[in-house]
C-alpha positions as CSV (number, residue, x, y, z in Angstrom):
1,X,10.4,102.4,127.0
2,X,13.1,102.1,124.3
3,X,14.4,99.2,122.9
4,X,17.6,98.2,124.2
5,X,19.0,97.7,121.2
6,X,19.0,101.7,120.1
7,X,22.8,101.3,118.3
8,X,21.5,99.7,115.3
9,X,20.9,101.8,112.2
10,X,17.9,100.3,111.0
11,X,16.0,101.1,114.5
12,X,15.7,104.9,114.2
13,X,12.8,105.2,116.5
14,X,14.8,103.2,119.1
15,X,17.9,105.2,118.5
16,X,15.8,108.4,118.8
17,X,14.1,107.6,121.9
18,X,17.5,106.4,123.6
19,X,19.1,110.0,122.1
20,X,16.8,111.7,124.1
21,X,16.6,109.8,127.3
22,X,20.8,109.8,127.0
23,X,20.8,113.3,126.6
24,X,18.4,114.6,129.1
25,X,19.9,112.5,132.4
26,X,23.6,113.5,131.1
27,X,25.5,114.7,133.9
28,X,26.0,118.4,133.3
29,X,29.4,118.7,135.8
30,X,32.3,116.8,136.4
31,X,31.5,116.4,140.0
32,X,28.2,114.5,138.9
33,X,30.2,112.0,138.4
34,X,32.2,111.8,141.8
35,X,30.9,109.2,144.8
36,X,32.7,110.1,148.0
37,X,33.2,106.5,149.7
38,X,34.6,105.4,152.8
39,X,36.2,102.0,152.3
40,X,37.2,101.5,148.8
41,X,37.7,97.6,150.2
42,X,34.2,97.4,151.5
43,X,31.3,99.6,149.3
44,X,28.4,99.9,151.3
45,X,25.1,99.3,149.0
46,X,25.0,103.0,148.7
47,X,27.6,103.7,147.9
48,X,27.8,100.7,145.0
49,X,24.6,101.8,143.6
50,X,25.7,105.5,143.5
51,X,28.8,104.5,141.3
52,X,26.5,102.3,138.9
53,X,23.9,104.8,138.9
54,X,26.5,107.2,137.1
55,X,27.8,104.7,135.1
56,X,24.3,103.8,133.5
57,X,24.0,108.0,132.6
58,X,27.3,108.7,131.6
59,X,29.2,105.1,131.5
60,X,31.7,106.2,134.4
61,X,32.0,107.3,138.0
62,X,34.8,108.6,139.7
63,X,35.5,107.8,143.5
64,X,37.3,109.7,146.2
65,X,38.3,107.9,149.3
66,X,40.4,108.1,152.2
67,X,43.1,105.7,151.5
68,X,45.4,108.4,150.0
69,X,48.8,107.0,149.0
70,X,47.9,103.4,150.2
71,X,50.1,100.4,147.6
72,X,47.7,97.6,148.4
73,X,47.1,96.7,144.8
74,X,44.0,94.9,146.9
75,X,41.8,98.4,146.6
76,X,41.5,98.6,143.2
77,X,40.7,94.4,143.1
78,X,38.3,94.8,145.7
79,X,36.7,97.3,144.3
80,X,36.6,96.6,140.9
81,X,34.9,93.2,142.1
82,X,32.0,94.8,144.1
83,X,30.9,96.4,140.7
84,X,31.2,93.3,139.0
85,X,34.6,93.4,137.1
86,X,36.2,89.8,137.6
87,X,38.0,89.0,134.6
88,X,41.1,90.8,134.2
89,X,43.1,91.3,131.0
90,X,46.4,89.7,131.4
91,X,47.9,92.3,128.9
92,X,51.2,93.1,127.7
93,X,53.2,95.3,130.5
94,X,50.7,94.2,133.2
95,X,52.1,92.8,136.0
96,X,52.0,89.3,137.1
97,X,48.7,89.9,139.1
98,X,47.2,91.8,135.6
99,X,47.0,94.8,137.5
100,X,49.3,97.4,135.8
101,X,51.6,99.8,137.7
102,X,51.4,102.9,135.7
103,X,54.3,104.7,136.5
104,X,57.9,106.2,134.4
105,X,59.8,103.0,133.7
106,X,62.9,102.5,132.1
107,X,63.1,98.5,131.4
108,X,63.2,97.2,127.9
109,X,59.9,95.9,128.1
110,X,58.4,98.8,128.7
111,X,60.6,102.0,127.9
112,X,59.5,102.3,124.2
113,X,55.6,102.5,125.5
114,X,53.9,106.2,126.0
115,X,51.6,104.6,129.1
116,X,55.1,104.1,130.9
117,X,56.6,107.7,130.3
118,X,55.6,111.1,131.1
119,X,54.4,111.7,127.5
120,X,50.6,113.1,126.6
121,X,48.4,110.1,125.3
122,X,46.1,110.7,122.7
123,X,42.1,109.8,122.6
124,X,42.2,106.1,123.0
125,X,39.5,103.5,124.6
126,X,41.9,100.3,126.1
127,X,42.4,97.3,124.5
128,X,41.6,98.4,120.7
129,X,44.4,95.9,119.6
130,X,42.8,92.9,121.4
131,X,40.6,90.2,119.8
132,X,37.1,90.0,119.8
133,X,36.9,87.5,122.2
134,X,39.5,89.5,124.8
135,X,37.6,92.9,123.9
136,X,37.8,95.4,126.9
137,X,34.4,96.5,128.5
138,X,35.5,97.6,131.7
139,X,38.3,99.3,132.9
140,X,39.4,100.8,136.6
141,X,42.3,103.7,137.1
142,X,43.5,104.0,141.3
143,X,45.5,106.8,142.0
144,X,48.4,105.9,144.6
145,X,50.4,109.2,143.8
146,X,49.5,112.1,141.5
147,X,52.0,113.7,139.4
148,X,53.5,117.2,140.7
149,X,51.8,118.3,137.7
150,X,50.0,117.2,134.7
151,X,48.7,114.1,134.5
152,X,44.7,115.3,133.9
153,X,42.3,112.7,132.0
154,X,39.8,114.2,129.4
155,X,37.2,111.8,129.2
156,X,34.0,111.2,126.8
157,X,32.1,108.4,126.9
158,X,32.1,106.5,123.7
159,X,27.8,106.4,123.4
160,X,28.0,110.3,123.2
161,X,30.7,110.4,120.5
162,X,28.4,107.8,118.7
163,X,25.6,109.9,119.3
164,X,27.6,113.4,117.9
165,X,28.5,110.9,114.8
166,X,25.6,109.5,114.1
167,X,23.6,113.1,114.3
168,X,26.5,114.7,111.8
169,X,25.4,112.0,109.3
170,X,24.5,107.6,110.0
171,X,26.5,106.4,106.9
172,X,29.5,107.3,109.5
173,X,28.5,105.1,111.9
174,X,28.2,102.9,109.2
175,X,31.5,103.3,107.8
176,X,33.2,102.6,111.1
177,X,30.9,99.3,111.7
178,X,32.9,97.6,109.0
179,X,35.1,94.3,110.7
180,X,37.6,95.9,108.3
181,X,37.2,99.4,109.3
182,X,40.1,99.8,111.8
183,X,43.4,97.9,111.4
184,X,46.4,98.0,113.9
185,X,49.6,96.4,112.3
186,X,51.5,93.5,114.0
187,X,53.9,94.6,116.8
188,X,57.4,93.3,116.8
189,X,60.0,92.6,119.9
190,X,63.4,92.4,118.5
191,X,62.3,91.1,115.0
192,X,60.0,88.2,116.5
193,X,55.8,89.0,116.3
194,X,54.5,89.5,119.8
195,X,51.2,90.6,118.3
196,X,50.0,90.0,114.7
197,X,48.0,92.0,112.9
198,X,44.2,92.7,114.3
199,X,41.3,94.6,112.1
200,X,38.3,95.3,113.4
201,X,35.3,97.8,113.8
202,X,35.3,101.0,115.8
203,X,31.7,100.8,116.6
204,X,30.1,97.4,117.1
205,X,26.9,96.1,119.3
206,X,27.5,93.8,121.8
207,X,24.9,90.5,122.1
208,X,23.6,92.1,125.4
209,X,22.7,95.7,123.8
210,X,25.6,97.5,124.8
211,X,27.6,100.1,122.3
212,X,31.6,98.8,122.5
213,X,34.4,101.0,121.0
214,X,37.4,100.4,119.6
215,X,39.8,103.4,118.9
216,X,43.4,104.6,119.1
217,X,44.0,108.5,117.9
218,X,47.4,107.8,117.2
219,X,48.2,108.8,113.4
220,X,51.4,105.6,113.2
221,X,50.8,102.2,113.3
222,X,47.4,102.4,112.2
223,X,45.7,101.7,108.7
224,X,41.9,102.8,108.1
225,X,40.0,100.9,105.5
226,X,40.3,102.9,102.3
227,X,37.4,104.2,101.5
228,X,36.0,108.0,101.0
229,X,33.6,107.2,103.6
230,X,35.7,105.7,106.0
231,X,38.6,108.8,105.8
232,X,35.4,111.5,106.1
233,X,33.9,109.5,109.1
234,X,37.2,109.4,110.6
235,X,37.6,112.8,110.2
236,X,34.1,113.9,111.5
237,X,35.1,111.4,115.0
238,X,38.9,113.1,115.3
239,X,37.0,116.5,115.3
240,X,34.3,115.2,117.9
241,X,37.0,114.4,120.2
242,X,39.2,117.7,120.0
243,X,36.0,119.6,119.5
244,X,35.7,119.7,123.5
245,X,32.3,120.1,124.0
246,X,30.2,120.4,127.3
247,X,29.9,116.8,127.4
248,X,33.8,116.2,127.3
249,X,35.1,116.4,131.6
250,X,38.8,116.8,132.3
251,X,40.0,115.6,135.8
252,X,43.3,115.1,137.8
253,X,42.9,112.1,140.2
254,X,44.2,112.6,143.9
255,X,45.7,110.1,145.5
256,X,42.9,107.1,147.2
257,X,40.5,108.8,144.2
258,X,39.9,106.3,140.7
259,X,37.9,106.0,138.1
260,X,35.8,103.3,137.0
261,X,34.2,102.5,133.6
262,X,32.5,101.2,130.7
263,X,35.8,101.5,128.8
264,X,35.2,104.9,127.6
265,X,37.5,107.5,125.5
266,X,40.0,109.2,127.5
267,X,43.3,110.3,127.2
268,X,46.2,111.4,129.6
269,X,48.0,114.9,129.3
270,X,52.0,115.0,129.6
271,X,53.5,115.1,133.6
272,X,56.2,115.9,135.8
273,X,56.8,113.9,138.4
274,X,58.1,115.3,142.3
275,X,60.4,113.5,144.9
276,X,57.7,110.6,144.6
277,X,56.9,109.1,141.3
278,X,53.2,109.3,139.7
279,X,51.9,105.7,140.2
280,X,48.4,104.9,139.3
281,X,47.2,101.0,139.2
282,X,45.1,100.4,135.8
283,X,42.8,97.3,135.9
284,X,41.3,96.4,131.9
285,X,38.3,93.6,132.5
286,X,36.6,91.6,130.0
287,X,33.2,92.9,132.2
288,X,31.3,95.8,131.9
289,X,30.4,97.4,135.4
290,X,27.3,95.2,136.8
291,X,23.4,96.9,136.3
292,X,24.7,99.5,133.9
């Protein structure tokens, strides 16, 4: 059995035997991933363990249930609870609950913020701008409404893009281990700091074993340590990520569908919305999905 701490450099064996254990119970299809469930309020065991179980392979699941275009902010709680995600992120834009309702806004808070328009977001895990002690390890996405069109998530989980970096060449990973690697500049609210400055690593290992990533593709408001390492390794992840391999899955949530996770990559292509607005509830959680 291999070590459960395969991340670090100086374990090769470790990392090889996790690489090939990782690799071989990969789900092969997007519908792997999907758990059909009847009350997203009340998982059976079943269904709970079928969600975890895909989370442990591939660090998410995605549900489909029957609540369709339900508002009760309470299914994605619920929900989110029964897989062990507790702590929510009170974050900038959430509302007052910390659940955030994802949908085109015009307000000043929020009208200068991609999440809250129709625009494409690039590759991105949640939270990258957090501290270390407020880093994001599980997230949940409930779809109330689906956009006329657009909308899709691509999604990779972050251990394979580690796994694609590490195989292209280890000093990478190195690189973007550095607690300087990775710097996202302070944001300002009509001249007055609402977040100062926050470096950190892209790749770093969590006290339990588990790989955390922290990564925004955005190409402003960003400064990467400047090193010729750094910029190549950089390079080599951007390339991963729009490389689309057969381990990247694209998917358009319906409405009662979500997706929970281990805060992996995704992004969000650009949408237009019908009669009805696109409204999806996003939870971020200071957990990481129970027995995963």
């Amino acid at each position: 059995m291999a070590s459960t701490y395969p991340f670090e450099l100086d374990r090769p064996e470790d990392y090889a035997l996790w690489r090939e254990r990782k690799l071989g119970e990969y789900p092969a299809r997007l519908e792997d991933l999907i758990v059909e469930i009847r009350d997203p309020r009340r998982l059976t065991a079943v269904e709970a363990e079928a969600l975890q179980a895909r989370c442990r392979r591939a660090n998410m699941a995605i549900y489909a249930s029957p609540s369709g275009d339900d508002p009760d902010k309470e299914i994605p709680r619920l929900l989110g609870a029964q897989l062990g995600l507790m702590r929510l992120d009170h974050n900038l834009g959430a509302d007052e609950d910390a659940i955030t309702s994802l949908t085109v806004r015009s307000d000043v808070l929020r009208q200068d913020y991609i999440p809250y328009s129709n625009r494409p977001l690039a590759w991105h895990t949640d939270g990258y701008y957090n501290t270390p002690d407020r880093w994001i390890y599980g997230t949940l996405l409930h779809c109330v409404r689906p956009a006329a069109a657009g909308g899709e998530n691509h999604l990779l989980d972050h251990e394979i893009a580690y796994l694609l970096l590490r195989d292209r060449n280890p000093e990478f990973v190195r690189a973007l281990m550095h607690p300087q690697a990775m710097t996202i500049p302070a944001n300002r609210v009509d001249g007055q700091v609402s977040r100062p400055e926050r470096s950190g690593p892209v790749f770093s290992v969590h006290p339990a074993g588990h790989l955390h990533m922290r990564y925004t593709d955005r190409t402003r408001s960003i400064q990467w340590r400047d090193d010729p390492l750094t910029t190549e390794a950089v390079s080599c992840l951007k390339g991963i990520l729009h490389g689309r391999t057969a381990r990247h899955f694209s998917v358009g949530l319906e409405a009662g569908w979500g997706l929970v996770n281990n805060n992996t990559l995704h992004t969000r292509t650009g949408f237009e919305d019908g009669e009805r607005p696109r409204l999806l509830y996003r939870a971020r959680y200071y957990d990481r999905i129970s027995d995963t």
